[in-house]
C-alpha positions in Angstrom: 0.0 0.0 0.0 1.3 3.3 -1.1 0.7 6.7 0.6 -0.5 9.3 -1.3 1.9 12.7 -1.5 1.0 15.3 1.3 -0.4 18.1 -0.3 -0.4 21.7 1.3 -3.8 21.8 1.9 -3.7 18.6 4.0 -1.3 20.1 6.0 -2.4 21.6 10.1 -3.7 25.8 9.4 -0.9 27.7 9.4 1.7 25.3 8.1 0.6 25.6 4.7 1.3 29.5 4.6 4.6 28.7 6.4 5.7 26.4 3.9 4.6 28.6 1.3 6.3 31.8 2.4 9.4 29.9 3.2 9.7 28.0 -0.2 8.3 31.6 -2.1 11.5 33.5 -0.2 13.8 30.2 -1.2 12.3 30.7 -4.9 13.0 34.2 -5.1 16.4 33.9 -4.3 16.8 31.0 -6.6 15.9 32.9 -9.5 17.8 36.1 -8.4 21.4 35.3 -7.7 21.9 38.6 -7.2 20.0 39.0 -4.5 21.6 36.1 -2.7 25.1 37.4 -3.0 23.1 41.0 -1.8 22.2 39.6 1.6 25.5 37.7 2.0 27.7 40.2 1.6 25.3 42.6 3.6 26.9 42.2 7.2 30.3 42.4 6.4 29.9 45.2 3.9 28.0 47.0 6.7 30.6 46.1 9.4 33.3 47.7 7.3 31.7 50.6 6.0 30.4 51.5 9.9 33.1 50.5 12.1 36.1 50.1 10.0 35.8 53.4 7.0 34.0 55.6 9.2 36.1 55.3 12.2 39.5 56.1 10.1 37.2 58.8 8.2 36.9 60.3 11.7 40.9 59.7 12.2 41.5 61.2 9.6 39.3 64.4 10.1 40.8 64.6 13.6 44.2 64.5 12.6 42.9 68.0 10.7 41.9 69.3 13.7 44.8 71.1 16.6 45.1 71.5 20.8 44.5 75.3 21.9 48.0 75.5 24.4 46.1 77.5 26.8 43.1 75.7 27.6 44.6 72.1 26.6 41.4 71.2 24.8 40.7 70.5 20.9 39.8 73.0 18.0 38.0 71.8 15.5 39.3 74.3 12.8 41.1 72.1 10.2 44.9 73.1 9.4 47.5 70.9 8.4 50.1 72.0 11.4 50.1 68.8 12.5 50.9 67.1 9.3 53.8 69.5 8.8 54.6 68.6 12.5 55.2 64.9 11.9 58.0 65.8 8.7 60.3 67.7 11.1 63.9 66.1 11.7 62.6 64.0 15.5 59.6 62.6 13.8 61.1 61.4 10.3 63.6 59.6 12.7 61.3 58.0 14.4 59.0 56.9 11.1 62.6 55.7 9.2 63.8 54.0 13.1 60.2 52.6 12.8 60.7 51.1 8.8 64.4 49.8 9.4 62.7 47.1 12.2 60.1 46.5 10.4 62.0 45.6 7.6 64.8 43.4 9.4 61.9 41.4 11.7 60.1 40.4 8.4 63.8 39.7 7.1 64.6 37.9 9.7 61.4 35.8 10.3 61.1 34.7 6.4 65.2 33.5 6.9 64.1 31.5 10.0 60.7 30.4 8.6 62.3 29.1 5.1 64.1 26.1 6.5 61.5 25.1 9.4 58.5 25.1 6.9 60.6 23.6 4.2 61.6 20.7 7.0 57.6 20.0 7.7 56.5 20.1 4.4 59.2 18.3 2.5 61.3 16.2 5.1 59.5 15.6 8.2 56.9 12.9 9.1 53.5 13.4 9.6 53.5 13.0 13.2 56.8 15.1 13.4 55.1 17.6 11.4 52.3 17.8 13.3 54.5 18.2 16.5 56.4 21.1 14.9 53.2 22.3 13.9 52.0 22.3 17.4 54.9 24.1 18.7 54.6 26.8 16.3 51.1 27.6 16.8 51.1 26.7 20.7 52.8 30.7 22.0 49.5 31.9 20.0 47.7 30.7 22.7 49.2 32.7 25.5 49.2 36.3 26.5 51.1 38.8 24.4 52.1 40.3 27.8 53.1 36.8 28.7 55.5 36.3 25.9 57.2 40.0 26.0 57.7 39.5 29.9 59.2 36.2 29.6 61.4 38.1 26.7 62.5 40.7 29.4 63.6 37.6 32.4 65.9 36.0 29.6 67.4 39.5 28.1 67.5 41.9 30.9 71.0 42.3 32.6 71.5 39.1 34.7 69.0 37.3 33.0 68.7 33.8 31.6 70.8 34.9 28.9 73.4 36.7 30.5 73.8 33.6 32.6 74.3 31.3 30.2 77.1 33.3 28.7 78.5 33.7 32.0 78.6 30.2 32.4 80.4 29.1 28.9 82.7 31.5 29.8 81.8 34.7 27.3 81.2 38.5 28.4 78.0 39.1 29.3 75.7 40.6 26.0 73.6 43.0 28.1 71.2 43.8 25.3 68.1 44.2 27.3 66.4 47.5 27.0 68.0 47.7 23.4 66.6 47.7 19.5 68.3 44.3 19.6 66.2 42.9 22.0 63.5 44.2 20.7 64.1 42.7 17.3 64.6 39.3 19.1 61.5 40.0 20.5 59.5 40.6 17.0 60.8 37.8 15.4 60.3 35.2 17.8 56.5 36.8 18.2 56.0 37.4 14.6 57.6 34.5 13.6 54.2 32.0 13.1 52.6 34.4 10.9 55.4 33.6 8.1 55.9 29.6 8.7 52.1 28.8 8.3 52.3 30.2 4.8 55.0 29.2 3.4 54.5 25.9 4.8 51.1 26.3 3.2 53.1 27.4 -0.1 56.0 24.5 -0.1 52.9 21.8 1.0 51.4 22.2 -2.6 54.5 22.4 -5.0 53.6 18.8 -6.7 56.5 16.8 -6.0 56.5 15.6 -10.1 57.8 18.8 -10.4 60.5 18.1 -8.1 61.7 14.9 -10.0 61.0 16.8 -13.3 64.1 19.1 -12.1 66.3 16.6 -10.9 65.7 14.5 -14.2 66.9 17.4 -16.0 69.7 17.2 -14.1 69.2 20.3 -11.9 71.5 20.3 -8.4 69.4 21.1 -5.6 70.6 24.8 -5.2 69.2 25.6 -8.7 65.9 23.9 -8.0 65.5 25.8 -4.8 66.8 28.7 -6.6 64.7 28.2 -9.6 61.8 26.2 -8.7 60.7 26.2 -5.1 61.8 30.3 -4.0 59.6 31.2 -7.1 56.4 29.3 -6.3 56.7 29.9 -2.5 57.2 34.0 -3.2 53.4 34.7 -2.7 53.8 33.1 0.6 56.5 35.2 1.9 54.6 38.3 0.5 51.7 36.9 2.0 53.8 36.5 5.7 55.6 39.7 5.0 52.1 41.8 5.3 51.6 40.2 9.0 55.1 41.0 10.0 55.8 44.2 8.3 52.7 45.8 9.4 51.8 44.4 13.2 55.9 45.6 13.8 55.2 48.5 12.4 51.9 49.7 14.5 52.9 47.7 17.9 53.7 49.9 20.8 53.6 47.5 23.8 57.1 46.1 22.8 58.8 49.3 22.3 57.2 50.3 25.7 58.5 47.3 27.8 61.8 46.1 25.8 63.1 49.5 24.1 65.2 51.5 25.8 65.5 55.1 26.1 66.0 55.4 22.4 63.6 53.1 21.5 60.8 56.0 20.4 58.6 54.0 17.6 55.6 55.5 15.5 53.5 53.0 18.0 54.5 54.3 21.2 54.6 58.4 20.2 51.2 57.7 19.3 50.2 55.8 22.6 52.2 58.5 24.3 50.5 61.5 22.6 46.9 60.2 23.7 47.6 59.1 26.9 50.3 61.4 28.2 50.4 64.5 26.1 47.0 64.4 25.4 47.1 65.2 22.1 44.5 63.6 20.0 44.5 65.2 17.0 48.7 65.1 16.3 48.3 61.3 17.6 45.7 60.9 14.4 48.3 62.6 12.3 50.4 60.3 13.1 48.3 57.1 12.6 48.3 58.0 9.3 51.3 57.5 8.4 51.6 53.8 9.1 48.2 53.5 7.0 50.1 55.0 4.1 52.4 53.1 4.0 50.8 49.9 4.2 48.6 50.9 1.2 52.2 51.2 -0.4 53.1 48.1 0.7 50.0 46.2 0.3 50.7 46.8 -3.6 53.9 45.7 -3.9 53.1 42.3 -1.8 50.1 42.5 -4.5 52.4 42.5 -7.5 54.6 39.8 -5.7 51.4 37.5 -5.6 50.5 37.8 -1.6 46.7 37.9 -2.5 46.6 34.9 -4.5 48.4 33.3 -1.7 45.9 34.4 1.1 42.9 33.6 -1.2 
């Protein structure tokens, strides 16, 4: 005995129009792709054009804006003082001091990434791999303010590291409260945001093409050089936007490693809203590292970072 297909009208009052509206709003979108993509794209779309364009639009209109010395409070009249401000001698010092780490942590992190990811995607076991893998990822899961004070017990003077040169018999480095131990710092922090793409990157080369090289009878320096550093470039590019631009904004490290000379486009900026009180030459300031992201955002474009992230 076979049943007979529910109809709509068969169905309890109510569930009929409930099925109906549901299946005419499915239909709709069906036919109207447009519309689908419309309401997917809605939230985000919203979420960046509220929170994320308007608030550096307001930055940005701030930054226009000055401090009254007398009565320490902010007028709104635009001028572009603060902008001319921020290219005297100090402050181009500090934006160029700001670049030169930047650029040697991303330096440094893709020379010490190269060789780990190459080891887990190439050499290593799974399980091994997956250990390494762990290791990597595991000082994501603590406290930043974990990580940089653990930095400053192992480079401060008579710290972990000043003991264990002491102890093989070598002067003492004393680089705590320096550039160089903040650059340690970066690059140890920093570092998983370059392995897990380039692993990514080194984890796809098809290893055909591998033993295409070696039958031609390629030595392994000119397939690295020729072969594997090509196809894994949109994976440093890719890194080199996490570590470029989160050294060049961060003002925590330069506040608790740096020493007295250690005045970074992060810290001014923390320094002139919380200290100085000056919001609007803070804004000014923000700017700049925006700029120059946009610049380097391009570049990493032409080098192939988006197709990597994607």
């Amino acid at each position: 005995m076979t049943a007979s297909p529910m109809s709509v009208d068969t169905l309890p009052q109510g569930v009929g129009r409930s099925v109906g509206a549901t299946g005419g709003f499915a239909g709709a979108l069906w036919r109207r792709p447009w519309l689908r993509g419309s309401l997917t794209l809605a939230p985000p779309l919203l979420w960046l054009g509220v929170i994320y364009l308007a608030s550096l639009a307001v930055m940005l209109l701030t930054s226009l804006w000055s401090v009254n010395p007398l009565t320490n409070q902010i007028d709104r009249s635009w001028t572009l003082a603060n902008f001319q401000q921020i290219f005297t001698g100090t402050y181009l010092v500090i934006i160029a001091r700001t670049l030169v780490m930047a650029i040697a942590v991303t330096a440094t992190t893709a020379i010490v990434a190269f060789p780990l990811a190459y080891y887990m995607a190439r050499v290593a076991s799974t399980r091994s791999r997956n250990v390494i893998f762990t290791l990597i990822v595991l000082p994501l899961w603590a406290s930043y303010i974990a990580r940089v004070y653990a930095w400053i017990v192992i480079l401060q003077k008579g710290g972990t590291l000043d003991w264990f040169f002491a102890k093989v018999g070598l002067p003492e480095p004393n680089i705590g409260y320096t550039n160089i131990a903040m650059w340690i710092v970066y690059s140890y922090i920093w570092l998983p945001y370059m392995v897990i793409p380039i692993f990514g990157a080194l984890e796809r080369i098809p290893p055909s093409y591998l033993e295409a090289s070696a039958d031609l009878g390629a030595h392994g320096a000119t397939t690295l050089r020729r072969l594997i550093l090509p196809m894994a470039l949109p994976a440093f590019a890719a890194g080199s936007i996490f570590t470029f631009s989160l050294t060049l904004g961060d003002f925590i490290t330069p506040i608790l490693v740096g020493g007295a000379g250690s005045s970074f486009i992060g810290n001014v900026i923390y320094s002139n809203i919380g200290v100085a009180g000056n919001l609007p030459f803070a804004a000014a300031l923000a700017v700049v590292p925006i700029v120059i992201m946009i610049v380097y955002l391009i570049g990493a474009n032409a080098a192939g970072a988006s197709r990597e992230v994607s």
